[in-house]
C-alpha positions in Angstrom: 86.6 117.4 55.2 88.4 115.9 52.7 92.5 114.7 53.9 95.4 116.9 52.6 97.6 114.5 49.7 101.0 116.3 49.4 102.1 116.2 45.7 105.5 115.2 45.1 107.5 118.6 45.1 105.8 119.6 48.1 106.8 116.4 49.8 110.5 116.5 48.6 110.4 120.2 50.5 109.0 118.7 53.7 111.7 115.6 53.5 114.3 117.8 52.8 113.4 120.4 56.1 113.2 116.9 57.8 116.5 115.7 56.6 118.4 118.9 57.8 116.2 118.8 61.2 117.0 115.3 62.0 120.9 115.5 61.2 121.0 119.4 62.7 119.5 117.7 66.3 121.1 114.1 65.5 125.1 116.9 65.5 123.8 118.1 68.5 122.9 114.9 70.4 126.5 114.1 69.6 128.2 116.9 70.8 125.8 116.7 73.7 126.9 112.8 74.7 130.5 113.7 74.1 129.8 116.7 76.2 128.6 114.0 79.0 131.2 111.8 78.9 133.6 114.8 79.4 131.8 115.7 82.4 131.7 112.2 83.8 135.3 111.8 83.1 136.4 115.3 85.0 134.1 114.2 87.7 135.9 111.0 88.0 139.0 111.8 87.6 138.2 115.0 90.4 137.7 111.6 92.7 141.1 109.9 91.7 142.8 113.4 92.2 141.6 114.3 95.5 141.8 110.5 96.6 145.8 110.1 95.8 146.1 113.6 97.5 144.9 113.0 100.8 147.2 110.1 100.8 150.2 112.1 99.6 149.1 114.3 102.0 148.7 112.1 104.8 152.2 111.0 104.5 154.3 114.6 103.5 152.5 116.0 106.6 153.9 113.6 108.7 157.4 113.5 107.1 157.3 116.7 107.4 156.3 117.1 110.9 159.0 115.2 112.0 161.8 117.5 111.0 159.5 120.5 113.2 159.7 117.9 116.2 163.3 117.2 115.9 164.2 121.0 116.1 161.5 121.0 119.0 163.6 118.5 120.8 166.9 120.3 120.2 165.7 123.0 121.5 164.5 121.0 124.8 167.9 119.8 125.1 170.0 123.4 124.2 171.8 121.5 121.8 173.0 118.7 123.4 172.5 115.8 120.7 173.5 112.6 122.5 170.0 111.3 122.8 169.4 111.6 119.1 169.9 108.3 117.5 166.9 106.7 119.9 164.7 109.4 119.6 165.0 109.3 115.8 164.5 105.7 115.6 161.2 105.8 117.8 160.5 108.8 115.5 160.9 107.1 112.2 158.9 103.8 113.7 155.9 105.7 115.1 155.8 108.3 112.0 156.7 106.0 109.3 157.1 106.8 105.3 160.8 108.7 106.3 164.6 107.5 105.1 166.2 109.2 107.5 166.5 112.2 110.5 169.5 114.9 110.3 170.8 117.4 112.5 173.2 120.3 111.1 174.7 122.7 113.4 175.5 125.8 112.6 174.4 124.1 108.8 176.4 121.4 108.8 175.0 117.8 108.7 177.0 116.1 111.7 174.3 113.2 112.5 172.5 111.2 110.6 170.0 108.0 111.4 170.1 105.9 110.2 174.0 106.0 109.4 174.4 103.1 107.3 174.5 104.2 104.0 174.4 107.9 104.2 177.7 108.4 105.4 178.3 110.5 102.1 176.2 113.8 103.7 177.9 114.0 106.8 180.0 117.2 106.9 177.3 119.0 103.8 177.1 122.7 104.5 173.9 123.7 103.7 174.8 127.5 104.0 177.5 127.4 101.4 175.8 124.8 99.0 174.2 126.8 95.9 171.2 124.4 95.6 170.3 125.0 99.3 172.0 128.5 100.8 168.9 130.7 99.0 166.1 128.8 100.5 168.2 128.1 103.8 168.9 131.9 104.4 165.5 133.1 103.8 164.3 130.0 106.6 166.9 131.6 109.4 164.7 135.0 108.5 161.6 133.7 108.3 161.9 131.3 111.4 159.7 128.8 108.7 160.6 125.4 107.7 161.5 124.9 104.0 161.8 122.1 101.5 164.1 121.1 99.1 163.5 118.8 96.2 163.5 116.5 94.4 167.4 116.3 94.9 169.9 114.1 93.8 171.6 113.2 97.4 175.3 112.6 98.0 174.4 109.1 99.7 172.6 108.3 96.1 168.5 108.9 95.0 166.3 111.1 94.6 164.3 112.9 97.9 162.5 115.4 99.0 164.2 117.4 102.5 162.2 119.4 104.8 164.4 121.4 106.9 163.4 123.0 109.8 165.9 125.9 111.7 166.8 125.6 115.4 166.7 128.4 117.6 168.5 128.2 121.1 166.5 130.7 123.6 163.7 131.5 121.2 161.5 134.9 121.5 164.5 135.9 123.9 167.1 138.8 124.0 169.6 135.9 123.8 167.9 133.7 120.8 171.0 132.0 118.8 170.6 130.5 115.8 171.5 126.5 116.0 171.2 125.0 113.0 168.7 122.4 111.2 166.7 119.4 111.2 165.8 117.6 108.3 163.5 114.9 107.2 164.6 113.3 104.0 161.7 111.5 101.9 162.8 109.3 98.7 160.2 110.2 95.9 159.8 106.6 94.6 158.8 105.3 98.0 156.3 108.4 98.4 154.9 107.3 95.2 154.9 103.7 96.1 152.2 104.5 99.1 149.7 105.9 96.3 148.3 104.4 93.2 149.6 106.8 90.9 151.9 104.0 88.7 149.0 101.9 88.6 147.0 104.8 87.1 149.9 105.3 84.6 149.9 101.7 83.8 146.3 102.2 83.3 146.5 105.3 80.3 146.1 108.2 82.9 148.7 110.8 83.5 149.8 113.4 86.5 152.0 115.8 87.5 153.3 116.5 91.2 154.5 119.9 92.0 155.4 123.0 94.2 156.4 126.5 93.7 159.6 127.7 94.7 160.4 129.4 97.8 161.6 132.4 96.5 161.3 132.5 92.4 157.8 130.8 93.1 158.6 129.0 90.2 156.6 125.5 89.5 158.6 123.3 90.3 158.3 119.2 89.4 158.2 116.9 91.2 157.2 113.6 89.6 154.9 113.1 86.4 154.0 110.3 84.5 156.0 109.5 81.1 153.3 111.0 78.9 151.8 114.4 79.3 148.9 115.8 80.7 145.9 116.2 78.5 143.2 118.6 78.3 140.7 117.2 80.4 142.3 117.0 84.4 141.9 117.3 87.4 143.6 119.5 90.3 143.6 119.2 93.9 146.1 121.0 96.3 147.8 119.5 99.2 147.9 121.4 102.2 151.5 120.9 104.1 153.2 122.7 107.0 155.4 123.9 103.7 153.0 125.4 101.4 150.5 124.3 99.0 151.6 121.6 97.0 149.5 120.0 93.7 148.5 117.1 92.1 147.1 117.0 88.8 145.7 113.7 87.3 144.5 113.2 83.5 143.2 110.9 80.9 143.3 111.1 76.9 139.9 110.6 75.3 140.4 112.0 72.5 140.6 109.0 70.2 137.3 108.0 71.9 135.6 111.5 71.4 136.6 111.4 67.8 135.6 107.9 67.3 132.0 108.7 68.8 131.6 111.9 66.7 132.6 110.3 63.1 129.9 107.4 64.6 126.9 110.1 66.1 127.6 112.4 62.7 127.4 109.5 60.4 125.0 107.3 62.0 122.4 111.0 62.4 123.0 111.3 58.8 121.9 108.1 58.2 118.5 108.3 60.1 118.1 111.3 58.7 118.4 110.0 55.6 116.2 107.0 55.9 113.3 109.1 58.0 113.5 111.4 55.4 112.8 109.0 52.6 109.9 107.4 54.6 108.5 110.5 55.0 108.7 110.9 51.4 107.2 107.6 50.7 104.2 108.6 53.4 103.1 111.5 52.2 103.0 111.0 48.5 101.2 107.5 49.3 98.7 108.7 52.2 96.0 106.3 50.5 98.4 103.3 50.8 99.0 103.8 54.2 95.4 104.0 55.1 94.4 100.6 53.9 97.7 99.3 55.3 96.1 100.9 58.8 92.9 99.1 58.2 94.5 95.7 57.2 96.8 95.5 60.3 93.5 96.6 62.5 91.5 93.6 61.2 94.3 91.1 61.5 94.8 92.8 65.3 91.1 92.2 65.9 90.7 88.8 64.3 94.0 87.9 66.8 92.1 89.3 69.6 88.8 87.8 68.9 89.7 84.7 67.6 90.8 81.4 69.4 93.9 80.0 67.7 93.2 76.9 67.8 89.5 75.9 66.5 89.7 79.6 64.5 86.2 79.7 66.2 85.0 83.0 68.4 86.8 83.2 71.9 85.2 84.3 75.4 86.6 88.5 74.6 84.2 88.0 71.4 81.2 86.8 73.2 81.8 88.9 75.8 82.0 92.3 73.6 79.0 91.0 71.2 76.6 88.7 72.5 75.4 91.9 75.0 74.4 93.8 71.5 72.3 91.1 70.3 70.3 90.2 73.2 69.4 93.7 73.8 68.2 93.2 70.0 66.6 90.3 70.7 64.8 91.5 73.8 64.0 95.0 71.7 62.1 92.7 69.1 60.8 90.0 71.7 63.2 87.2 69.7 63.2 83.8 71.8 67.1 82.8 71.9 68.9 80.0 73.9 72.7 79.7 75.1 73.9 76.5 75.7 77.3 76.0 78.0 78.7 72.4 77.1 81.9 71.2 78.0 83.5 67.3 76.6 83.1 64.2 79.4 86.4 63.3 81.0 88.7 65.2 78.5 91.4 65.7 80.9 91.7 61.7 80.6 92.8 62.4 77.2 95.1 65.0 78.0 96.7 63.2 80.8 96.9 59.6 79.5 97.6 59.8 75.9 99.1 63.5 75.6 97.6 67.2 74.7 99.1 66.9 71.1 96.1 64.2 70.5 93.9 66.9 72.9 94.4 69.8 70.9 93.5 67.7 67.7 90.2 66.6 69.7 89.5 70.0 70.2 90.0 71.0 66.7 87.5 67.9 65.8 84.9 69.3 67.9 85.1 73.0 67.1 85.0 71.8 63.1 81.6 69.6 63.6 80.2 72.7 65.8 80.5 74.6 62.8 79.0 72.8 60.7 75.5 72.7 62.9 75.0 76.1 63.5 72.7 78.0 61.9 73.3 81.7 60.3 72.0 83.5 63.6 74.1 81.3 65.4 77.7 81.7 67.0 79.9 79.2 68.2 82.5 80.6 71.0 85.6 78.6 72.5 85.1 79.9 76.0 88.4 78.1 77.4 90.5 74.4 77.6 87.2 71.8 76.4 84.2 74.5 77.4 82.3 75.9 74.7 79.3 77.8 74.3 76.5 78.0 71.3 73.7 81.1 70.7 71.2 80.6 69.0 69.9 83.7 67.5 66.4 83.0 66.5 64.5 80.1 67.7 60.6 79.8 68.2 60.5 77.4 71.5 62.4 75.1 73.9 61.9 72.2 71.7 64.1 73.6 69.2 66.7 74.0 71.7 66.2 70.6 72.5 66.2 69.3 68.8 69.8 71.4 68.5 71.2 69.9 71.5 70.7 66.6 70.5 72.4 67.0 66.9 75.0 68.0 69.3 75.3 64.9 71.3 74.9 63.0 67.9 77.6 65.0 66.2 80.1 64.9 69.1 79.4 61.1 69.6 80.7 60.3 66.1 83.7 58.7 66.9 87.6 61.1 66.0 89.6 59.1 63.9 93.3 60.3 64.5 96.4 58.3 63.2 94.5 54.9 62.5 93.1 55.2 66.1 89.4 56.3 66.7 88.3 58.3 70.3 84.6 57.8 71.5 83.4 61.5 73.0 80.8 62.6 74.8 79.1 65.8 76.1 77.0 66.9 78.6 75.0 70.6 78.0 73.6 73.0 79.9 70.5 75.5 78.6 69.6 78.8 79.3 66.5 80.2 77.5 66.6 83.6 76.9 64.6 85.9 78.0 63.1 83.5 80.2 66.5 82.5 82.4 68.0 86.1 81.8 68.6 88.8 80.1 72.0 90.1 80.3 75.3 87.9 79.9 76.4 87.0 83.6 73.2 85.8 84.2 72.7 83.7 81.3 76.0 82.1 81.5 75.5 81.2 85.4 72.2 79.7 84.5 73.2 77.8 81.9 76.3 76.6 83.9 74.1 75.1 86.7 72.5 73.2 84.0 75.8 72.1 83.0 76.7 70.6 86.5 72.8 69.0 87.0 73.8 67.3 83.3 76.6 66.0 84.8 75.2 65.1 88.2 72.5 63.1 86.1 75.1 60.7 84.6 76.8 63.1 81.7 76.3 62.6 77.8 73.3 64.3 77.7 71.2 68.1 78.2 69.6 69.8 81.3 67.7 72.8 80.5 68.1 75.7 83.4 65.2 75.9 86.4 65.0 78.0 89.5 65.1 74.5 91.5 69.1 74.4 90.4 69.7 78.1 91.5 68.3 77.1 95.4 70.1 73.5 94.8 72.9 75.7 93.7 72.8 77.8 97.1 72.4 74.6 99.1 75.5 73.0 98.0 77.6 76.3 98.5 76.1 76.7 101.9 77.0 73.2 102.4 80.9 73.3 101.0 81.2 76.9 103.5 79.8 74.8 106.5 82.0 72.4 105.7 85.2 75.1 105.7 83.7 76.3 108.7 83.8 72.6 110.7 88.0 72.2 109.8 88.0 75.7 111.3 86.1 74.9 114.1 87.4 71.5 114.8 83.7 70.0 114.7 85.1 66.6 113.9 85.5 63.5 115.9 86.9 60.3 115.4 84.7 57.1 116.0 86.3 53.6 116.2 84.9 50.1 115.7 86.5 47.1 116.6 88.4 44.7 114.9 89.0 41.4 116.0 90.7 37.8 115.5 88.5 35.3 114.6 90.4 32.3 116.0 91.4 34.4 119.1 88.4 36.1 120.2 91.0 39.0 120.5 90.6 42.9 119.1 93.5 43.5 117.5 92.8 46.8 115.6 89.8 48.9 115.2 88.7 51.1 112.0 89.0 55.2 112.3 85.9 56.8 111.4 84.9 60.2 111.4 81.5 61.8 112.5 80.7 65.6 112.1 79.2 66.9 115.1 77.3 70.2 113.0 75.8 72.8 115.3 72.8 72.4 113.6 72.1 68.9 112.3 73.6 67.0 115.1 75.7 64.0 114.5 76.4 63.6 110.3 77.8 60.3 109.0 80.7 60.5 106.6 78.3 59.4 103.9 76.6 62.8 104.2 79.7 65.0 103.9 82.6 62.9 102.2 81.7 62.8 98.7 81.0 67.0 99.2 85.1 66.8 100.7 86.1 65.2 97.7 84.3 67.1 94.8 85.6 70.7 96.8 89.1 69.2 97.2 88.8 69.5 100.7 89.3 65.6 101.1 93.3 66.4 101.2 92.9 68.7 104.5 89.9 66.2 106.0 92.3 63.8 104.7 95.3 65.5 107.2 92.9 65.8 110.5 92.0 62.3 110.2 95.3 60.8 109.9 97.0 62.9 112.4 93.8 62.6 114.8 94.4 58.7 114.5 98.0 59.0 115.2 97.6 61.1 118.2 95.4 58.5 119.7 97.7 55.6 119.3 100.7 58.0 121.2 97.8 58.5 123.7 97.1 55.2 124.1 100.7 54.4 124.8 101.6 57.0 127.4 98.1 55.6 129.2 99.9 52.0 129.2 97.4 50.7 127.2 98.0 47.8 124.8 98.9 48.6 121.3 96.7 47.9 118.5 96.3 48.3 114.1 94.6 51.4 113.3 92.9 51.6 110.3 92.3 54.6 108.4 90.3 55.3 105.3 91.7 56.4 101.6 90.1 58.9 99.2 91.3 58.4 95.6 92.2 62.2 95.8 94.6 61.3 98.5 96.1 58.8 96.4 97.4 61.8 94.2 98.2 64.0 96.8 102.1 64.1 96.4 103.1 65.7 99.9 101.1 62.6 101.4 104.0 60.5 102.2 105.6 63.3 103.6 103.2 63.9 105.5 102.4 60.8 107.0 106.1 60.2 107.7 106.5 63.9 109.8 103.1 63.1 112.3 104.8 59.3 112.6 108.0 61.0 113.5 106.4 63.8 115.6 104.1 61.7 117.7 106.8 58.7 117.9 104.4 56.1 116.9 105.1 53.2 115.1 104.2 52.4 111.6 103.5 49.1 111.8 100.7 50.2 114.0 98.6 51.6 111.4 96.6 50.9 108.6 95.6 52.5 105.2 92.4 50.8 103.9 91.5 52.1 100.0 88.4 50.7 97.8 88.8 49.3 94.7 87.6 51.9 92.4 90.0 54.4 93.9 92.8 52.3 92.9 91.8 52.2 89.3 91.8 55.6 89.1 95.6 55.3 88.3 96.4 51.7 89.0 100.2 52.7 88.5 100.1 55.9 90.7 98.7 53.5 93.6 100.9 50.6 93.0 103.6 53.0 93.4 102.4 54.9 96.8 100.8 51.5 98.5 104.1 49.8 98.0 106.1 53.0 99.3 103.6 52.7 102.5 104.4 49.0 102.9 108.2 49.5 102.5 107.5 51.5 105.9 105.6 48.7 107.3 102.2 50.4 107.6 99.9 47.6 106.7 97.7 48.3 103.5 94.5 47.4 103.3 91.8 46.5 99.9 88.2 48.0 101.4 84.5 46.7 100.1 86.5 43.6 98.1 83.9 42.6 95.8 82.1 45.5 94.7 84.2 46.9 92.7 86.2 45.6 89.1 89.5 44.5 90.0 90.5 40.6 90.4 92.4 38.6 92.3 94.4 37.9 89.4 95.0 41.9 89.4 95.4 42.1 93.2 98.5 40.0 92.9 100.6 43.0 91.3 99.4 44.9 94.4 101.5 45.7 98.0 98.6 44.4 99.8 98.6 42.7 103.4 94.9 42.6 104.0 91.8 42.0 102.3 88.1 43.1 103.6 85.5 41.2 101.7 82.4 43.5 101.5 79.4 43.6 104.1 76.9 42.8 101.4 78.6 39.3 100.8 78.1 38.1 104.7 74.5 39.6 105.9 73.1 37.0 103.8 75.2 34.2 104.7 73.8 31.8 106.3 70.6 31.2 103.7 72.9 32.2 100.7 74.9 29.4 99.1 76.1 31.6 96.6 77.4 34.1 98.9 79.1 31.4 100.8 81.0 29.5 97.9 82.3 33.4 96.4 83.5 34.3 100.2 85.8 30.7 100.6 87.0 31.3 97.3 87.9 35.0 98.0 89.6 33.7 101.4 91.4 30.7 99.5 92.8 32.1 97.0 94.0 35.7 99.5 95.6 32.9 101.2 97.6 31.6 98.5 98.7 34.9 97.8 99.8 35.4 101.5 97.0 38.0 101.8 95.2 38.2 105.2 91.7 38.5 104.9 89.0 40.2 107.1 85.2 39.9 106.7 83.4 42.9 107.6 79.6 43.2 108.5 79.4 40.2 111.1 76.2 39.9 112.8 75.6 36.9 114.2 77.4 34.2 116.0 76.9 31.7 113.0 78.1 34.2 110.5 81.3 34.0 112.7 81.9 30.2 112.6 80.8 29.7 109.3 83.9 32.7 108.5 86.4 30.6 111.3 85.0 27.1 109.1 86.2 29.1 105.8 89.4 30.0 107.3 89.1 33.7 107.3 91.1 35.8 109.3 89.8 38.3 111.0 86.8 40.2 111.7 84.6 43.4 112.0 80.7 43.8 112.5 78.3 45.1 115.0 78.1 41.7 116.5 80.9 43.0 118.4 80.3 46.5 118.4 79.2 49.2 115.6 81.8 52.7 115.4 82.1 53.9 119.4 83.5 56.9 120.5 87.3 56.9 122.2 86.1 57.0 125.8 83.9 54.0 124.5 86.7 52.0 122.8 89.2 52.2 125.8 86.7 50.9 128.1 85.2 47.9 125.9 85.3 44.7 127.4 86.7 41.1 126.4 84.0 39.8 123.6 81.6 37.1 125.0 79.5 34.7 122.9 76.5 33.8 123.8 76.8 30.4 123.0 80.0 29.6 125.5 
C-alpha cells in the first residue's frame, strides 16, 4: 500500500488543529501548575497556622487559667487576701507568659502584683467603667470568666485581661458575689513567644481575633501591617474564654501572574514551533524517510564499526560470521578463522605511552586490509586481538600461505615520528568445518592455537588439534588443583642450610616450598611455580610463603633456639605487587620478628623486568634492614657494572659455575672474578651447589663468603632443620 503524502492545504489544516490543541492543553497545564502551587501554598500555610496557634494557645490557656485559680483561692480563703502577693508570685513563676495578678472586690482593683509600676489601676471600678461594666455584668450572671482586650491600661500598654468573678458560699442559699480576678497579658510579649513578626518580616500576613461577648462582634486583636490575601489559612484556638482565631496569608499573586504570562507565552510558542514541524513533516514525508535511513546506517556503522582501525568489531562478527558459515557448510565451502593477537604490546603501551599504541594499532589494522581477500573479513575483536575469515579457501596450505603474509606484513617495521617499532605476531587457526562449525567453537579452537603459538616461542602460527583441547583441560585441571592446595593448605616449607665458609657455621638456610598433592605425592616448586605465576596466583603463594617463613623464625625464638637469616624466594610478579611492602611489614609486626632476620633472594631476569620498579622496592627492603639477595648470578644478563646501581647485600653465584670446579679452569677464573670484584663493591657473596670438600676450599682459597650445597645437606623438612647437627668434614 502505497504511504499517504498530505498536500499542502491539507497540511496547513492539520497544523493549524495542532496549533490550537497544543496552546488549548499548553493554557491548561498553566492554570493546572498555578492551581498546584495554590494548593501547596494553603497546605503550607495550614501548617504555619495551626503551628503558631497551638503556641498562642499554649500560653492564653495558661494566662488565662490563672485568673480561674486566683478566684479559686479567694474563695478557699472567704476573702481574706493577705496571702496574695506570695501566691501570685509562685503563680506568675510556675505559669509564666503573665504581667501581672489582680483582685477587685466588690469590682474594684485593690491588689495588684506585681505593684511596681501599675500603681495607676488601683482603685478602677470595673462595674462603672463603660469599656468593662457590659461584659462584667453579664460574667456575675453567667458565673463564666470573660476577657477584655486589647486595652489600653491606665499603668500604660496594650493587654489582654481575663477576669474571672468570685463567689463567696457558691451553689448555696447564702452565695455572695465577691468580686474579680484578673490576669493581664501584654499583646507584644504574647506575640514575642510565636513567630508571627518573623513571618511578617518574611512577606506573610495574619490576623488575631475574637468575637465579642455580647455584640459577637470580630474583634482585633493584632494583624500584620499589610492585609490578608486571598489565599489563607484559619485555625481556631480553643480557650477557657471562647474560640479565638488566627488567620495567616501569603501574596502570590505577582508570582501566579508572572507564571501565567510565562506558561501562556511559552505554550504558544511550542505550539507554534510543533506546528510548523508538523507542517514541514508532512508535506516532506519522502525527505524524512531517507533522513530515517541515513541516521540508521550511520547508527549501524557506529555500532558495528571499531573507531579506531574503522575495521569490523567483535558485535559485527558476532551478528554475521554465524550467516556465512551456515552458508558455507550449506555449499561444503572450506573456510579458516585465524585469532592473532601482537607479541608483547602492553610493553608498548606501558613504556612508551598508548598515544604511540593506538597508532600501532592503526598500522596493523591498515596492512590487514590490504591482505585480505574479497570473501574475507578482518574484525578488531578488542585491545591488540584480531581475528581474520577467510571465506573461500581450497585447503590448509592456503591458510598457511595467508598466515605467513601475515607474519611478513606485521614484521615490516612502523615508522612513527622518525622512530621505527619492530612487531611481531603469533596466530592461532581454526579450520572450518573441520575444528567447528558454529562461532564459540571456532573461536575457542582457534584461541588454543593462539596460546600453543605462544607457548612455542611467539612470532609465528599453530594450526588447532584435538591434542590442545585435552592439553587445554590438563592445564585447567591443573590451575583448579592448584586453587584447591591454598584452600587446603597442602603446602610445606622445606629449608636447606646455609653456612660460613670460614666458620664451619649455618648461619641462614633457604625457604623452599614442596606441594604435598593428594595424588602425585611430593611436587617440587619447578612443577607448579611457573603455573602460580602465569594464573597470578604467585601473589597469594607468594603471601603463604613469606608469612609461613616468618612464623618459623617467631617459633624458633619462643623454642630458645638460636636465630638465623631466612631466605625467601622472589617472583618477578611479586616485584609489582604494590601491597607487598605492606604486607611484609604487617606479618614482621604481627609475629615480632626481626627484619634483619630475613632474606629476599630474586634472579636476575626478574629484575629486568622493570629494573627501576626493583631498584626502587629492593632498596625500600634494605632501608628496613632485610638483607637482599641476587639468585643464579651468572645466568642471567645483568653485570656487575649494572649490579652496582642495585641495594644488594648478597650475591649467590649459580650452581652450574661450581659442580664443575675442580676440572674447569674456566669456571674457576669467572667465579674469583665474580667474588673479587662483589667484594669491592662491599657485596657478600655465597656459592651455591657445593658438593665436595675441595669445592669448599677451593671457594674459602677464592675468598668467597658463604655457602649452600648438598655437601652439607639438600632442602630438609622443619623437624629436620632444628635437629641438624654441627657440619663435620671428612678430612678433619
Amino acid at each position: 500500500m502505497k504511504k499517504a503524502e498530505f498536500k499542502q492545504p491539507s497540511a496547513l489544516i492539520i497544523s493549524l488543529i495542532a496549533f490550537f490543541a497544543i496552546a488549548s492543553f499548553g493554557g491548561y497545564w498553566t492554570q493546572s501548575t498555578n492551581q498546584s502551587i495554590v494548593n501547596q501554598q494553603q497546605s503550607l500555610l495550614s501548617g504555619v497556622s495551626r503551628t503558631q496557634a497551638s503556641v498562642l494557645e499554649r500560653r492564653l490557656s495558661s494566662a488565662f487559667t490563672s485568673a480561674q485559680i486566683l478566684a479559686y483561692e479567694v474563695e478557699q480563703n472567704n476573702g481574706a487576701g493577705e496571702w496574695f502577693p506570695s501566691y501570685a508570685n509562685k503563680l506568675i513563676d510556675s505559669i509564666g507568659g503573665i504581667e501581672n495578678l489582680q483582685l477587685a472586690p466588690d469590682g474594684i482593683i485593690s491588689d495588684i502584683y506585681p505593684m511596681e509600676g501599675n500603681e495607676a489601676a488601683i482603685g478602677l471600678d470595673i462595674l462603672t467603667t463603660d469599656r468593662f461594666k457590659q461584659e462584667a455584668m453579664l460574667s456575675i450572671s453567667n458565673h463564666r470568666m470573660f476577657v477584655i482586650g486589647p486595652v489600653a491600661l491606665v499603668q500604660g500598654g496594650v493587654a489582654v485581661i481575663s477576669r474571672a468573678p468570685i463567689f463567696l458560699h457558691k451553689d448555696t442559699q447564702r452565695e455572695l458575689f465577691w468580686g474579680f480576678a484578673s490576669a493581664v497579658i501584654y499583646l507584644d510579649n504574647l506575640l514575642e513567644a510565636t513567630q508571627l513578626k518573623r513571618l511578617e518580616s518574611e512577606g506573610y500576613q495574619y490576623s488575631l481575633s475574637r468575637q465579642h461577648a455580647t455584640s459577637r462582634k470580630t474583634i482585633v486583636l493584632s494583624s500584620s501591617l499589610s492585609p490578608l490575601t486571598d489565599i489563607q489559612a484559619s485555625t481556631d484556638l480553643i480557650l477557657p474564654v471562647g474560640t479565638w482565631n488566627l488567620k495567616i496569608s501569603k501574596a502570590l499573586d505577582g508570582q501566579l501572574k508572572e507564571r501565567s504570562v510565562t506558561g501562556y507565552g511559552f505554550s504558544l510558542l511550542v505550539a507554534l514551533l510543533l506546528s510548523i514541524a508538523l507542517y514541514a513533516i508532512l508535506v516532506q514525508p519522502l525527505k524524512l524517510r531517507n533522513l530515517v535511513k541515513e541516521k540508521t546506517a550511520e547508527l549501524e556503522e557506529l555500532a558495528y564499526k571499531d573507531p579506531l582501525t574503522k575495521l569490523p568489531n567483535r558485535r559485527f562478527l558476532q551478528d554475521n560470521l554465524p550467516k556465512t558459515l551456515s552458508s558455507n557448510v550449506k555449499y561444503r565451502r572450506i573456510s579458516a578463522f585465524i585469532y592473532f593477537d601482537l607479541d608483547n604490546f602492553k610493553r608498548i603501551n606501558d613504556t612508551i605511552g598508548h598515544d604511540v599504541g593506538d597508532q600501532v594499532l592503526m598500522i596493523v589494522g591498515e596492512r590487514l586490509n590490504t591482505l585480505k581477500n574479497k570473501s574475507d573479513f578482518v574484525a578488531r575483536l578488542g585491545g591488540d586481538e584480531f581475528g581474520i575469515f577467510l571465506g573461500n579457501i581450497h585447503n590448509e596450505q592456503e591458510a598457511e600461505d595467508y598466515a605467513n603474509r601475515i607474519l611478513q606484513g606485521i614484521r615490516a617495521p612502523a615508522k612513527l615520528d622518525n622512530r621505527e617499532y619492530v612487531l611481531s605476531t603469533s596466530l592461532g587457526i581454526a579450520m572450518i568445518p573441520e575444528h567447528g562449525q558454529d562461532l564459540v567453537t571456532i573461536m575457542q579452537n582457534a584461541d588454543m592455537a593462539l596460546y600453543q603459538a605462544k607457548l612455542q616461542g611467539k612470532n609465528q602460527f599453530a594450526f588447532y588439534t584435538e591434542t590442545m583441547k585435552i592439553s587445554t583441560h590438563n592445564l585447567i585441571k591443573a590451575e583448579d588443583d592448584l586453587t584447591l592446595a591454598l584452600l587446603r593448605n597442602e603446602f610445606e616449607m622445606y629449608y636447606q642450610p646455609q653456612f660460613d665458609l670460614r666458620t664451619n657455621h649455618v648461619f641462614g638456610a633457604e625457604a623452599l616450598i614442596r606441594w604435598n598433592h593428594p595424588e602425585k605425592g611430593l611436587i617440587f616448586p619447578d612443577s607448579f611455580i611457573p603455573l602460580a605465576e602465569s594464573t597470578g596466583k604467585i601473589i597469594e603463594l607468594g603471601y603463604w610463603i613469606v608469612e609461613s617463613s616468618i612464623a618459623y623464625l617467631a617459633k624458633r625464638k619462643q623454642e630458645g633456639r638460636v636465630d638465623l637469616l631466612l631466605h625467601i624466594n622472589l617472583a618477578s610478579r611479586q616485584l609489582s605487587d604494590p601491597h607487598f611492602v605492606e604486607v611484609v611489614q604487617r606479618l614482621l609486626k604481627e609475629y615480632d620478628v626481626p627484619a634483619h632476620l630475613i632474606g629476599f633472594e630474586i634472579t636476575e631476569t626478574s629484575i629486568l623486568e622493570d629494573i627501576h620498579l626493583a631498584r626502587g622496592l629492593l632498596q625500600t627492603f634494605k632501608d628496613m634492614g632485610i638483607c637482599i639477595a641476587i639468585d643464579d648470578f651468572g645466568t642471567g644478563y645483568s653485570s656487575l657494572s649494572q649490579l652496582k646501581n642495585l641495594p644488594v647485600n648478597l650475591l649467590k653465584i649459580d650452581r652450574s659455575f661450581i659442580m664443575d670446579l675442580e676440572n674447569d679452569a674456566d669456571d674457576r677464573k669467572i667465579v674469583e672474578a665474580i667474588i673479587a670484584m662483589a667484594h669491592k663493591l662491599n657485596i657478600k657473596v655465597l656459592a651455591e651447589g657445593i658438593e665436595t670438600r675441595e669445592q669448599w676450599k677451593m671457594l674459602v682459597s677464592f675468598q668467597c663468603d658463604f655457602g649452600q650445597g648438598y655437601y652439607v645437606s639438600k632442602a630438609i623438612t622443619v623437624d629436620e632443620f632444628n635437629q641438624a647437627g654441627p657440619i663435620v668434614h671428612n678430612d678433619i
